[in-house]
N, C-alpha and C positions, 0 to 999 in steps of 0.2 A: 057610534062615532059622531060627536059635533065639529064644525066645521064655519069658522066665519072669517072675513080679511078685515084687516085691520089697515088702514091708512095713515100714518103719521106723516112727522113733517119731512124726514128724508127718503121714505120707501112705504112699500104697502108688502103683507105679510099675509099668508094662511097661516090662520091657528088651528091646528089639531090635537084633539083631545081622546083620549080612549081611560076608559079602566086603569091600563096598566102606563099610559105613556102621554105624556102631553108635548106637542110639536108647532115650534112657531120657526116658517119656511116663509126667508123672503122670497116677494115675488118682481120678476126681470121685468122690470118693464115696456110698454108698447106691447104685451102680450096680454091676452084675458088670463083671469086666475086661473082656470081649467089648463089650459094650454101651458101656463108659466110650470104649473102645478107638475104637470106630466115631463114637462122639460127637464124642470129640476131630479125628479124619478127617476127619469131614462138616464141622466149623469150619474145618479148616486149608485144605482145598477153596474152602469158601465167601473166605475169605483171601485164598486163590491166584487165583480168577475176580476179585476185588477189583482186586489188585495189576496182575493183566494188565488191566484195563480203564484200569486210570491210567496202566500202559504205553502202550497204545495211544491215549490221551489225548497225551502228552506228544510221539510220532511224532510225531502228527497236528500238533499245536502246532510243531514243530520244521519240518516242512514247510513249513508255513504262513510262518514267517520267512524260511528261506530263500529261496521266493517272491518276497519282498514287497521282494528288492534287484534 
């Protein structure tokens, strides 16, 4: 994995790069990159248990129809 920030004229950015994905994450500022970095993570997380819970909402619901013929 490479890894540099990027400073432009309105915001500053981690760029991440891999093999298969490349990722440019602005970063909040008054935080170090590290920090911004893991911030932004633990939200996109928090996101992600979101999204799977409405996944699993909607099974549940799709079952339930099926069901009921």
């Amino acid at each position: 994995m490479k890894v540099r920030t990027f400073v432009g004229a309105e915001a500053a950015y981690a760029c991440i790069s891999t093999p298969t994905i490349s990722l440019d994450i602005r970063l909040e500022p008054g935080r170090s990159s590290a920090q911004a970095l893991r911030e932004w993570a633990a939200e996109q997380q928090e996101n992600s248990a979101r999204f799977a819970r409405k996944a699993a909402l909607a099974r549940q619901a799709a079952d339930i129809l099926e069901n009921e013929k």
